[in-house]
ROVEXDREN-727486 format. One record per residue (C-alpha): x, y, z. Coordinates in pm, whole numbers, plus 32768, in hexadecimal, padded with zeros to 4 digits. Layout:
XYZ...
end
This chain:
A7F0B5BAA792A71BB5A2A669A798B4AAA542A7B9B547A3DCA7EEB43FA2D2A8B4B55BA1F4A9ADB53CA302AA35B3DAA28EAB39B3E4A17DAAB0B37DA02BAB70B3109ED7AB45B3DA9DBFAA07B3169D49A98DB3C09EAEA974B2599F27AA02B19FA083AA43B00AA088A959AF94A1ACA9BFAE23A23DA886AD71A2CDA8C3AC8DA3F1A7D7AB94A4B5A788AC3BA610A7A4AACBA689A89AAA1FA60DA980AB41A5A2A99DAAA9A446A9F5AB8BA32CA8E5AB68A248A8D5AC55A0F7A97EADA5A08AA8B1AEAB9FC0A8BCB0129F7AA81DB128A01EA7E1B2909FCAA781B391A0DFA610B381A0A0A626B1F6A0AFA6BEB241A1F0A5C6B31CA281A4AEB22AA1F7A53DB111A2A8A56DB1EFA3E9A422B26FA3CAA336B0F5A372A422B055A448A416AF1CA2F9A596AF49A243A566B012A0EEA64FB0079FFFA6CCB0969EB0A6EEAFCE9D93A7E4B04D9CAEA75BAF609B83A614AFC09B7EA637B1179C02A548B0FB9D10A519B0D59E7DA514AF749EF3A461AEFAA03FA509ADB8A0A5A3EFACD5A0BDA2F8AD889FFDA28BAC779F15A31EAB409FA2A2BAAB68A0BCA40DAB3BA16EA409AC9AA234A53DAD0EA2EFA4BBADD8A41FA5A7AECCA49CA629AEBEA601A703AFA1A5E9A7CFB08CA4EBA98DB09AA522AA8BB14BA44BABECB128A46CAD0CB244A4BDAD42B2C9A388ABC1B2E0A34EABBDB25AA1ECAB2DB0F6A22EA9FEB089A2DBA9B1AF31A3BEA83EAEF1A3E4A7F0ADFDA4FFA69EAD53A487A594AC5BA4BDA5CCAB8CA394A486AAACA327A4CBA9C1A23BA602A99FA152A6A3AB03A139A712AA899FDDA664AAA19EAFA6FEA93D9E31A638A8B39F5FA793A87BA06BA779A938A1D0A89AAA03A16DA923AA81A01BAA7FAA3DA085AA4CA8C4A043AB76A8869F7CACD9A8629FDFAE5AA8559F99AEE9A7109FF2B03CA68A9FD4B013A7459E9CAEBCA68F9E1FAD6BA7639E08ACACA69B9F02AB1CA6BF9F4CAABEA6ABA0C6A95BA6ACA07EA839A63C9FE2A6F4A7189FA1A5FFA6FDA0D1
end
């Protein structure tokens, strides 16, 4: 059965959370938005294309820092309104530098940073 990315449930800004995670290691590494033609861009170049809701324009992870996420392979859960992109990460997925953008955390109710910029 063919794939049709206007099949996936978008918000009302016609855009779908996508959660990129490390092939690898399974880590969770970024969240971003997607529209259906980011989706069918990534599908199609096979390099994860997003949307990016500040500047209004699509976004290829990678595209000037170099640190590409390949895609391995595209998932959406049961309710079809959120998207998990199993990637190739090179190089931090964060723009601060860190492997992950979930770098922070709650602790014993303290902010605490787990780590530093690669």
């Amino acid at each position: 059965m063919s794939f049709d990315p206007s099949s996936l449930l978008y918000n009302d800004a016609a855009l779908i959370p996508c959660i990129a995670q490390d092939e690898t290691s399974g880590e969770v590494l970024m969240m971003a938005w997607m529209n259906a033609e980011a989706v069918a861009r990534t599908l199609d170049s096979g390099c994860v294309t997003y949307w990016s809701r500040s500047r209004q324009a699509f976004w290829v992870k990678g595209e000037t820092s170099g640190h590409v996420q390949e895609l391995v392979e595209l998932r959406m859960d049961c309710d079809r309104d959120a998207l998990l992109a199993i990637v190739r990460q090179t190089g931090p997925a964060c723009h601060t530098g860190r492997r992950t953008c979930f770098y922070s955390a709650v602790r014993d109710g303290d902010e605490v940073e787990l780590m530093s910029p690669e």
